[in-house]
VOBA-1610 file (N, C-alpha, C; in pm, whole numbers, padded with zeros to 5 digits, always signed):
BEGIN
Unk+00221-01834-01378Unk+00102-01873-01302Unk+00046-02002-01362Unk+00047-02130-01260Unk-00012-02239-01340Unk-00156-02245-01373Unk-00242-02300-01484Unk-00327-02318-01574Unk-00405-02454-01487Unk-00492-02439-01470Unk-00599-02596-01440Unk-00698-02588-01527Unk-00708-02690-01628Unk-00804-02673-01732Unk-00901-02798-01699Unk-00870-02928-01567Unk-00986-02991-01532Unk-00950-03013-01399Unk-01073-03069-01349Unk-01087-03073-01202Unk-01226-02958-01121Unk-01231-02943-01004Unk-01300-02882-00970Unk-01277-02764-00869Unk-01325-02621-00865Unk-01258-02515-00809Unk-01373-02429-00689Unk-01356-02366-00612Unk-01420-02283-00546Unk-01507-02205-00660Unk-01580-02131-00667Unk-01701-02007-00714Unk-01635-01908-00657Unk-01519-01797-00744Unk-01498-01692-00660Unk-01570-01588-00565Unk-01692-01611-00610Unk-01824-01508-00599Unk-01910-01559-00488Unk-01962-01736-00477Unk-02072-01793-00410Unk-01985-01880-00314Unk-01834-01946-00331Unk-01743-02023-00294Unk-01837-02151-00266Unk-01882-02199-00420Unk-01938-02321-00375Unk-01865-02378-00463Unk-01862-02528-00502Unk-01789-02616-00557Unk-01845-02634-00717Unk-01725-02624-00816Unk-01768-02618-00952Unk-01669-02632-01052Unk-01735-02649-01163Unk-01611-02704-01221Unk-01531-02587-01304Unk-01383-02611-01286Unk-01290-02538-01360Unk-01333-02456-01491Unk-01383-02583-01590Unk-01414-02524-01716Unk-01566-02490-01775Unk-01633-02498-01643Unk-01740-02423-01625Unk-01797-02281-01708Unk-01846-02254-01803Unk-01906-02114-01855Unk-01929-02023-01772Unk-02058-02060-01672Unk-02114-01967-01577Unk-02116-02034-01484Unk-02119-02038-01331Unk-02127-02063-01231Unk-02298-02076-01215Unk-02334-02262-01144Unk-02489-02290-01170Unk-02533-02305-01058Unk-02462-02198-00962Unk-02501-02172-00847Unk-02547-02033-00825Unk-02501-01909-00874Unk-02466-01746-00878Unk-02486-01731-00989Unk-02455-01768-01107Unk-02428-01712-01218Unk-02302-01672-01271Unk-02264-01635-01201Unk-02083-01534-01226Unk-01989-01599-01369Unk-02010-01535-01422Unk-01943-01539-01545Unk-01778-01636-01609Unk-01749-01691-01649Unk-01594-01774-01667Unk-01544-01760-01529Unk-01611-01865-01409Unk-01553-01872-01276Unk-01473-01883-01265Unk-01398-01973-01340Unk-01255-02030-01398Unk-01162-01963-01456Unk-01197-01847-01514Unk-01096-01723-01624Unk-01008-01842-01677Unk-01067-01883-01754Unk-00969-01970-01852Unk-00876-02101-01787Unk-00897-02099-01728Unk-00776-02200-01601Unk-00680-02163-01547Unk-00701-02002-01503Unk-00618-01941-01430Unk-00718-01905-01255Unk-00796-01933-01292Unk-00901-01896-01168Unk-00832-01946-01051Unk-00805-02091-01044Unk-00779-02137-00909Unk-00655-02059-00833Unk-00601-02067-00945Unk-00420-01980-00945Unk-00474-01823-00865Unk-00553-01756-00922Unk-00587-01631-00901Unk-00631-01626-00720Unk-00703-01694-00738Unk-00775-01716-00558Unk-00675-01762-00460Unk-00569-01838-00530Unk-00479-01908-00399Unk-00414-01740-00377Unk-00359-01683-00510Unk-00278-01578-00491Unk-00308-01447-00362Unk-00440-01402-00349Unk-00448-01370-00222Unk-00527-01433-00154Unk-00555-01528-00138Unk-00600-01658-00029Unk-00534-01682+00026Unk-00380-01687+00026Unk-00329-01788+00120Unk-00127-01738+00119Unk-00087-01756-00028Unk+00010-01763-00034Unk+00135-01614-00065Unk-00012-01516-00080Unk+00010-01380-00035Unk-00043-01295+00053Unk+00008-01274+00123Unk-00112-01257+00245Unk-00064-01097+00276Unk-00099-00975+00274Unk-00040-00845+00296Unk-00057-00820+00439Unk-00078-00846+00546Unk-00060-00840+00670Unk+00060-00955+00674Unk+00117-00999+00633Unk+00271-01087+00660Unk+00346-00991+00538Unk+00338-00954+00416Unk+00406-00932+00313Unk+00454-00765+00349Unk+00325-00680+00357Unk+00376-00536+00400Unk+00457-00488+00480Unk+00465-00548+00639Unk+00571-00532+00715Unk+00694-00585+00690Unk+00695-00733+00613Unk+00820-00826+00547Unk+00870-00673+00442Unk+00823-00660+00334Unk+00889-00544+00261Unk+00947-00421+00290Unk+00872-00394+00403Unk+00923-00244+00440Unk+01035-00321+00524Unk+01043-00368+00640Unk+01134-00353+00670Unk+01320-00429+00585Unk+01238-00556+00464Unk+01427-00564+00418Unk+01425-00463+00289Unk+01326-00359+00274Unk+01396-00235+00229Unk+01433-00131+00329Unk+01414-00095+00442Unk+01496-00022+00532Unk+01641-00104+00516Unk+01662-00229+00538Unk+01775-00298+00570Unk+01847-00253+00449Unk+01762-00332+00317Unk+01874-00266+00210Unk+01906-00129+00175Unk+01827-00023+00241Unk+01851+00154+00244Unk+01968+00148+00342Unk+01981+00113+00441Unk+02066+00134+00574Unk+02219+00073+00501Unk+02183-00006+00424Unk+02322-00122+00334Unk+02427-00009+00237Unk+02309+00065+00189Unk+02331+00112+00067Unk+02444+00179+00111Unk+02410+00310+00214Unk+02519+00425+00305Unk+02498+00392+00441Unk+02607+00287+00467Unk+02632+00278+00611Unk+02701+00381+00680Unk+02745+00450+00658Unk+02798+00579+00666Unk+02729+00662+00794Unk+02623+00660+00663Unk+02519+00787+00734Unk+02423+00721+00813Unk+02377+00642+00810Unk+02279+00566+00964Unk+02360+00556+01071Unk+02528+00549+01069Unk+02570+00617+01183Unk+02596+00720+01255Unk+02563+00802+01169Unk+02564+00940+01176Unk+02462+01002+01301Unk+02347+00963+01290Unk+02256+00997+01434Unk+02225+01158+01440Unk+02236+01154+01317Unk+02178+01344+01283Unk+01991+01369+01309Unk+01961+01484+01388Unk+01830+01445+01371Unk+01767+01425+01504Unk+01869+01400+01612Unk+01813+01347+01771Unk+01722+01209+01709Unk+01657+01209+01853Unk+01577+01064+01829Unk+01545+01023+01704Unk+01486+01065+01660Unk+01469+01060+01506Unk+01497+01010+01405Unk+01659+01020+01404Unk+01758+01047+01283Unk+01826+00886+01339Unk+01830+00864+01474Unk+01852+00717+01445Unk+01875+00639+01389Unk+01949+00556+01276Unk+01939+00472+01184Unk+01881+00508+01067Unk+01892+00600+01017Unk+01840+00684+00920Unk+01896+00682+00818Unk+01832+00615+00715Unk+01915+00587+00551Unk+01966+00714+00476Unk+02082+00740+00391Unk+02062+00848+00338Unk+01945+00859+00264Unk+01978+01007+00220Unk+01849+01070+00135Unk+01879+01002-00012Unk+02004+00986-00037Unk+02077+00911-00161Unk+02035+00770-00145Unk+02039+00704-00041Unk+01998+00551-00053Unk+01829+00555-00097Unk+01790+00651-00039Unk+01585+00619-00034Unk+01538+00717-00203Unk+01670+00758-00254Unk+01619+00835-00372Unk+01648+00691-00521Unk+01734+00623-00447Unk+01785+00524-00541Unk+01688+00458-00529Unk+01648+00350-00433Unk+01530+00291-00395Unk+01359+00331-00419Unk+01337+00475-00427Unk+01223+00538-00500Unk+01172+00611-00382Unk+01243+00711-00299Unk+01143+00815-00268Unk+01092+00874-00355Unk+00965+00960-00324Unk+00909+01056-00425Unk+00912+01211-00371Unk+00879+01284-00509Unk+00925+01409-00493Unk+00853+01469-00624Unk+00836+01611-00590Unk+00772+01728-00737Unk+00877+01663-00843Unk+01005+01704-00826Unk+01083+01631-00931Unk+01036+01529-00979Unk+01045+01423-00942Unk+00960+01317-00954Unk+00871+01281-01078Unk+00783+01348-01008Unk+00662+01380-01094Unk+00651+01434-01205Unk+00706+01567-01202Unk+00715+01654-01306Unk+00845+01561-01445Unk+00920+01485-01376Unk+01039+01418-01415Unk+00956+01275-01493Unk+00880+01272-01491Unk+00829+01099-01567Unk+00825+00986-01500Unk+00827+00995-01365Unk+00879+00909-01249Unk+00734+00892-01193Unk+00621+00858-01235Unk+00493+00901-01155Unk+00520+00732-01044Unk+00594+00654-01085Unk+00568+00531-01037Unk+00651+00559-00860Unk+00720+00637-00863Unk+00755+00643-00687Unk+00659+00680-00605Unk+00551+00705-00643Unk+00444+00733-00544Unk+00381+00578-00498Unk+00449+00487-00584Unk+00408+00378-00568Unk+00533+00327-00445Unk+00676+00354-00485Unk+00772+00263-00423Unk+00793+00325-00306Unk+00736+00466-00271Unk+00787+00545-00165Unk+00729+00500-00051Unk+00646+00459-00047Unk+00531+00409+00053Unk+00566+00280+00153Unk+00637+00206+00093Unk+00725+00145+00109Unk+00867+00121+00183Unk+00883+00295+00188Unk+01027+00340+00222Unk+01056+00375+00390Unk+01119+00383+00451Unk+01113+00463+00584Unk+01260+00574+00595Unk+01257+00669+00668Unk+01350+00751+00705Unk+01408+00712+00832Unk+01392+00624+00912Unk+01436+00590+01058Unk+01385+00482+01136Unk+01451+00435+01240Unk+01409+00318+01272Unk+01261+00324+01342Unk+01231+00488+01437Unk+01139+00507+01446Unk+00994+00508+01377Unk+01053+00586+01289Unk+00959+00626+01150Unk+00915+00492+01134Unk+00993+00351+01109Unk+00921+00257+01005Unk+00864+00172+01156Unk+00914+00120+01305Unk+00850+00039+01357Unk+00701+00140+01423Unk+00694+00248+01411Unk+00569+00358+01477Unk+00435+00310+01324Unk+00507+00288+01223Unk+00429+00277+01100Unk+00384+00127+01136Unk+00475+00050+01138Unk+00418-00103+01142Unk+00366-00151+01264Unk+00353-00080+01362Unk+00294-00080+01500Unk+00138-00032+01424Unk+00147+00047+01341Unk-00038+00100+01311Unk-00083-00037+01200Unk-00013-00047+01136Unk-00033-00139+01035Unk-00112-00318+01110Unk+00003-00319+01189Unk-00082-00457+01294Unk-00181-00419+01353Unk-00232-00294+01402Unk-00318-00258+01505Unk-00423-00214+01392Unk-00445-00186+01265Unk-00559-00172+01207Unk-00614-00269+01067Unk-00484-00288+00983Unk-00521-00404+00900Unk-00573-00550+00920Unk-00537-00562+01005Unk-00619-00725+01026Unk-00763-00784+01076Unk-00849-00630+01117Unk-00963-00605+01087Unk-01024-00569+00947Unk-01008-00519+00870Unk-01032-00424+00752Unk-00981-00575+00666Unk-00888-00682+00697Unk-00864-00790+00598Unk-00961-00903+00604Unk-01033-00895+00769Unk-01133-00977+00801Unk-01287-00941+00717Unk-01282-00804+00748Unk-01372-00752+00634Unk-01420-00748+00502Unk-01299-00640+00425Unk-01301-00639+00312Unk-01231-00796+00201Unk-01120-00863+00308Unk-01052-00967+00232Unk-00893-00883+00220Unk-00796-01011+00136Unk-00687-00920+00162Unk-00670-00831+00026Unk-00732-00920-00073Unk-00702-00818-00174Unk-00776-00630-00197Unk-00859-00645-00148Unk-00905-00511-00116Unk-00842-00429-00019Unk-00809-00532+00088Unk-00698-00441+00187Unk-00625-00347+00102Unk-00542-00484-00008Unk-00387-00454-00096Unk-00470-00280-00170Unk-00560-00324-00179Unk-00591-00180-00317Unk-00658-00106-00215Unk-00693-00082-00118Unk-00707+00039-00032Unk-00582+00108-00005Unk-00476-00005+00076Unk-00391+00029+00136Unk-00269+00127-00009Unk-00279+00073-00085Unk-00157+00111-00227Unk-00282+00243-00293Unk-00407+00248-00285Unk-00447+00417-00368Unk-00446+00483-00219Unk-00437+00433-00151Unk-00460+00534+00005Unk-00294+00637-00011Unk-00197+00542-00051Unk-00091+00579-00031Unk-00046+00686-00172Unk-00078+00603-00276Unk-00054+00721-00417Unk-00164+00832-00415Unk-00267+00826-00329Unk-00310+00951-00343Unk-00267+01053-00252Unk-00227+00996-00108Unk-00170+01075-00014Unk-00036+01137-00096Unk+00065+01053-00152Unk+00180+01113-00208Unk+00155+01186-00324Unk+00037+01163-00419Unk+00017+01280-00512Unk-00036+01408-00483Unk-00086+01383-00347Unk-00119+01542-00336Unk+00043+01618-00275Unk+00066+01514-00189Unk+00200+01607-00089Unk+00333+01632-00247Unk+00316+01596-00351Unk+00371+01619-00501Unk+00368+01740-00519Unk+00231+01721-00516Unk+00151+01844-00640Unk+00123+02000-00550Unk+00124+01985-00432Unk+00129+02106-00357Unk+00231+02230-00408Unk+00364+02156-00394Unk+00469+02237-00429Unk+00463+02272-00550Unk+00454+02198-00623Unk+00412+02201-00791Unk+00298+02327-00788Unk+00172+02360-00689Unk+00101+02463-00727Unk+00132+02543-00662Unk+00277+02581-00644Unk+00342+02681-00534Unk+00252+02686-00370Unk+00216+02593-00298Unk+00178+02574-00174Unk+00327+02519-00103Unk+00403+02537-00035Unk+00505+02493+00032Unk+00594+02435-00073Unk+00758+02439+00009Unk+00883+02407-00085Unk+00870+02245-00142Unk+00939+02214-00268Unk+00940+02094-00274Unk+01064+02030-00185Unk+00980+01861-00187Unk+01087+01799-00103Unk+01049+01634-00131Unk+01159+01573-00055Unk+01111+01413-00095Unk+01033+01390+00047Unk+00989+01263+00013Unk+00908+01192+00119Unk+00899+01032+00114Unk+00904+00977+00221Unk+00915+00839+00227Unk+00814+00803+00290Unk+00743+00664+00347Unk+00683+00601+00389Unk+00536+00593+00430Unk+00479+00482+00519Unk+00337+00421+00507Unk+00290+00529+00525Unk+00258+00595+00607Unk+00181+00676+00739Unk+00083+00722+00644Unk+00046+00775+00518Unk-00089+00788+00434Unk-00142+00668+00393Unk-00075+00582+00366Unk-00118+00430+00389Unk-00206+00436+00480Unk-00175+00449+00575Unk-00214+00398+00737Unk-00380+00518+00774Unk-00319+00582+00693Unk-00410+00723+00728Unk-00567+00675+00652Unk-00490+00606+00549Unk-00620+00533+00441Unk-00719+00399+00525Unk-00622+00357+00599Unk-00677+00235+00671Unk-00758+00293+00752Unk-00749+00372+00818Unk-00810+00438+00922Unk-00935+00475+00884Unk-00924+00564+00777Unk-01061+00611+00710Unk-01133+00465+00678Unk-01075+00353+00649Unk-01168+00258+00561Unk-01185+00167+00680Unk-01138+00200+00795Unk-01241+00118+00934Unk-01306+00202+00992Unk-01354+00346+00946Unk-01448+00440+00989Unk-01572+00392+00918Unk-01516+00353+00751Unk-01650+00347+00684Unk-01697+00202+00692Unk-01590+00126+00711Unk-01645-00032+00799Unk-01715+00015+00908Unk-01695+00085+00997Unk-01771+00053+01134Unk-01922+00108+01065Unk-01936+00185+01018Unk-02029+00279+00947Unk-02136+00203+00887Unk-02088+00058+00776Unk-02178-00027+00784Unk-02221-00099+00850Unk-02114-00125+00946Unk-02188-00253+01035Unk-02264-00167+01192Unk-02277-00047+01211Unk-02330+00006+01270Unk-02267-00003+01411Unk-02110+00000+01414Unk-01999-00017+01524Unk-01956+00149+01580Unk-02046+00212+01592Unk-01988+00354+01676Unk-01935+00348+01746Unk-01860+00263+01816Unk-01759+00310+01935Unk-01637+00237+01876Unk-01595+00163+01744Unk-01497+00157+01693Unk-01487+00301+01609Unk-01601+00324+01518Unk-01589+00446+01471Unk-01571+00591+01525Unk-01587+00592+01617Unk-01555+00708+01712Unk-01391+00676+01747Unk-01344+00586+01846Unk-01237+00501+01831Unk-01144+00572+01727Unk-01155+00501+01599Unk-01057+00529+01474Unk-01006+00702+01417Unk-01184+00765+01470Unk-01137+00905+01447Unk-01077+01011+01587Unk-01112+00923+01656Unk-00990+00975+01781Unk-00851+00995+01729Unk-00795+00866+01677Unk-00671+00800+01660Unk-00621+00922+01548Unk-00724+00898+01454Unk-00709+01000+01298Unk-00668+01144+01294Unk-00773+01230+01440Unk-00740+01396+01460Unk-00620+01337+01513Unk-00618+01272+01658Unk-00475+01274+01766Unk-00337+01259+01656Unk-00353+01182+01586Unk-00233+01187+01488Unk-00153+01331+01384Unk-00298+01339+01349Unk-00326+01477+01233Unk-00267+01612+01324Unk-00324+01590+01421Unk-00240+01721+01457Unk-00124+01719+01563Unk-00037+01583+01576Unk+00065+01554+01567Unk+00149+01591+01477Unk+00117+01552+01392Unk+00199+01570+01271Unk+00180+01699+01222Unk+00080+01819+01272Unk+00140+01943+01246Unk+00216+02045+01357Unk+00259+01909+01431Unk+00314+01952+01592Unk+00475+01904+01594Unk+00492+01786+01509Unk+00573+01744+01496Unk+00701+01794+01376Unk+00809+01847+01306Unk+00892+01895+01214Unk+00894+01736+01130Unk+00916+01786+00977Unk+00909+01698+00898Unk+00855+01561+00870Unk+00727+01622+00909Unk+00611+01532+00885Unk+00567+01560+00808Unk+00488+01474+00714Unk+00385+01516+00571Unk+00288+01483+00564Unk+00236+01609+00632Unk+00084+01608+00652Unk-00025+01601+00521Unk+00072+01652+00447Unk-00041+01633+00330Unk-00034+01504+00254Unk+00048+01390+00227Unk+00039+01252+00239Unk-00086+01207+00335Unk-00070+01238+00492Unk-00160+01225+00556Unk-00298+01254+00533Unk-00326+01360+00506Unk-00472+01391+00434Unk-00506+01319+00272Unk-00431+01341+00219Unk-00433+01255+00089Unk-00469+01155+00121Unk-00388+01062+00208Unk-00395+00916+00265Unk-00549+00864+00268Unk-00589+00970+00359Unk-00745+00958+00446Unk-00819+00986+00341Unk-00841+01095+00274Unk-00896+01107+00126Unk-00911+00965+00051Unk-00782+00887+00034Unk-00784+00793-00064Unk-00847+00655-00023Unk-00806+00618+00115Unk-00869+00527+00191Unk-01033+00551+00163Unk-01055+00676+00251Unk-01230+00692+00220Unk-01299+00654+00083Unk-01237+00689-00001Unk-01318+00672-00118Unk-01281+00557-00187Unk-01185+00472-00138Unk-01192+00305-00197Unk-01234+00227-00094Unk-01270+00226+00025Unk-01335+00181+00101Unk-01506+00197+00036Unk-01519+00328+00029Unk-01681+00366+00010Unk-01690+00274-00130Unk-01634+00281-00226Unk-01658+00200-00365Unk-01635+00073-00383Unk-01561+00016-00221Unk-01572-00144-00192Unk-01665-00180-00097Unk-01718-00110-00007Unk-01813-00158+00081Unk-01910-00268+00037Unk-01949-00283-00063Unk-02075-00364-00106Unk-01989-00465-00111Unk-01852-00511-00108Unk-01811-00630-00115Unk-01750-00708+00035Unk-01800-00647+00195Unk-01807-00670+00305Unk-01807-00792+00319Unk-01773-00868+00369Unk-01818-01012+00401Unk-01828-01135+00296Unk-01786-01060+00185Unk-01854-01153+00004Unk-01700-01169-00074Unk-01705-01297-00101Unk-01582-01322-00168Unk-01487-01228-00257Unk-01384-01256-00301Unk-01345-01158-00367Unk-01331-01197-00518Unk-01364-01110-00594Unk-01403-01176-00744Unk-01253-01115-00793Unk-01285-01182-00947Unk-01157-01204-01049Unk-01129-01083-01074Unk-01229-00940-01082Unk-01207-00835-01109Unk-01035-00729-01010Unk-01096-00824-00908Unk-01090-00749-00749Unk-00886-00810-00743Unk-00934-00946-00740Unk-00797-01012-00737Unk-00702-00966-00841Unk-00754-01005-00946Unk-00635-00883-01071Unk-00600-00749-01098Unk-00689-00719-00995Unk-00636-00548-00965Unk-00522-00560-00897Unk-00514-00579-00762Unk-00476-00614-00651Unk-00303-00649-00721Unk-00327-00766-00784Unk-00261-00790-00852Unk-00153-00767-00914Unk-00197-00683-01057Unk-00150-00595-01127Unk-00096-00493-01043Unk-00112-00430-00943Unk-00059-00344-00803Unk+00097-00368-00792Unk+00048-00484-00759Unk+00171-00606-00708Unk+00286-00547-00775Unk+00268-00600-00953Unk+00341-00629-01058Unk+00394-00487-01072Unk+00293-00390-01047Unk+00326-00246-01097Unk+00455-00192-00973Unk+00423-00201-00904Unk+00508-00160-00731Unk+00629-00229-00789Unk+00624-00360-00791Unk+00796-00397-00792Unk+00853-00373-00950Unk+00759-00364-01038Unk+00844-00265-01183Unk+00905-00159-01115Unk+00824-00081-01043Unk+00881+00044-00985Unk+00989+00092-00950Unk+01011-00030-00857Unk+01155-00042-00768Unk+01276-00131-00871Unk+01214-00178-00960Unk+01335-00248-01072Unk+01387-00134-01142Unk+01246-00024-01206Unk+01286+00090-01236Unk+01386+00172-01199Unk+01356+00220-01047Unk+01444+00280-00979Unk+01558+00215-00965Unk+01598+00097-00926Unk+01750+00078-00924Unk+01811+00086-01050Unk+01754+00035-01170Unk+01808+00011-01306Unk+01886+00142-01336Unk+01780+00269-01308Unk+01837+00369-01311Unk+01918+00421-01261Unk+01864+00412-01145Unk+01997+00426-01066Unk+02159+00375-01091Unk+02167+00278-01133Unk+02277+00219-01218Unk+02325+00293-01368Unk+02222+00311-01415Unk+02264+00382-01547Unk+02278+00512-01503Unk+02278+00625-01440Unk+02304+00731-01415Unk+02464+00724-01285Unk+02527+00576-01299Unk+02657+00599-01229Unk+02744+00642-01367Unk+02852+00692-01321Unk+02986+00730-01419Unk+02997+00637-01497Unk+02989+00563-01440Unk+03061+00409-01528Unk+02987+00390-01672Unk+02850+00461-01656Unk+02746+00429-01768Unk+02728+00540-01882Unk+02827+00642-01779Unk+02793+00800-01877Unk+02887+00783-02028
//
């Protein structure tokens, strides 16, 4: 990440004009505006040149591509009816980081991160990125994108830690699970509690239409994971509610290096998972 130690930068906080090596901002106050001469670097990073309404759908789908690569085999296979369509093995999306009780219980807590990520079918992932366009790019107008990034990523590890830990407290068999849809479930909740501030009831009514009609889809539908789904909505709600005060207001250094660090953590994840994946072939035993 490049360093600017002179010149002059945005106010992450007031976005007025100031200088790099500035102490406090003598507009707001806000503390090392600059973080050392990484500030400007920090703001472009979700300002502009990461943008998660272009990046989220870009990822999921050239990891379906590289799941479908892995066992071409079996995406021809068409097991499953509509469904099963183009459907990666369970071996390609376990290499790649589905999650699972195993998982968990196994030292692996980071696939709750890479699974989210993942899809089971061609259905499964364009029905996911059909919600993803139709609700994030409000909620990014809102909150900004980096808050999107950290709604959308605890919406999803909390949806997958509960659908974990169920089986783990003997509530239903264990099993793996792939993709957004608790993501999505999180978005949903966090344009309920957007409409909520801005006093938008007929989006908020709207979103929880969408939220039951789904919810009990998916206990209508076979091998769906509903409890991802509730997790999802759980996790959304309550990082929405603990970002709200930042509506409309820049996004500070705190906010961006979370977001961030997300980033960095997600694709350790998936370096994780393949590395391993490699060391657990024959060749390595």
């Amino acid at each position: 990440m490049p360093r600017q130690t002179r010149g002059s930068m945005l106010c992450p906080d007031c976005r007025k004009l100031i200088s790099v090596s500035a102490e406090s901002c003598p507009h707001c106050g806000a503390r090392r505006p600059g973080f050392y001469g990484f500030g400007p670097a920090l703001t472009r990073a979700f300002g502009g040149r990461l943008d998660p309404l272009s990046a989220i759908p870009r990822v999921c789908l050239g990891l379906y591509v590289v799941a479908l690569l892995l066992d071409p085999g079996a995406a021809l296979r068409f097991s499953g009816g509509i469904f099963g369509i183009l459907s990666p093995s369970g071996r390609s999306l376990a290499i790649l980081g589905s999650t699972s009780p195993y998982d968990l219980l196994g030292g692996r807590p980071w696939t709750m991160l890479t699974a989210i990520y993942l899809h089971g079918g061609i259905l499964h992932i364009l029905f996911n990125l059909m919600w993803v366009r139709n609700l994030a790019p409000e909620l990014q107008r809102g909150f900004g994108p980096a808050r999107l990034f950290l709604i959308w990523t605890v919406a999803g590890v909390v949806g997958f830690l509960l659908s974990d830990l169920l089986p783990i407290l003997g509530v239903g068999p264990p099993h793996f699970s792939v993709g957004a849809s608790g993501s999505i479930f999180g978005l949903m909740a966090a344009l309920i509690v957007y409409g909520r501030v801005f006093g938008a009831s007929l989006m908020t009514r709207q979103v929880w239409q969408w939220a039951i009609l789904l919810g009990v889809l998916g206990f209508l539908m076979p091998g769906v994971d509903n409890a991802a789904h509730v997790g999802g909505f759980l996790g959304g709600w309550i990082m929405a509610t603990l970002l709200r005060g930042g509506i409309g207001r820049p996004e500070g250094r705190v906010i961006t290096l979370s977001a961030l660090a997300l980033v960095a953590i997600t694709a350790g994840g998936f370096l994780l998972n393949v590395v391993g994946a490699i060391l657990a072939h024959p060749l390595f035993r």
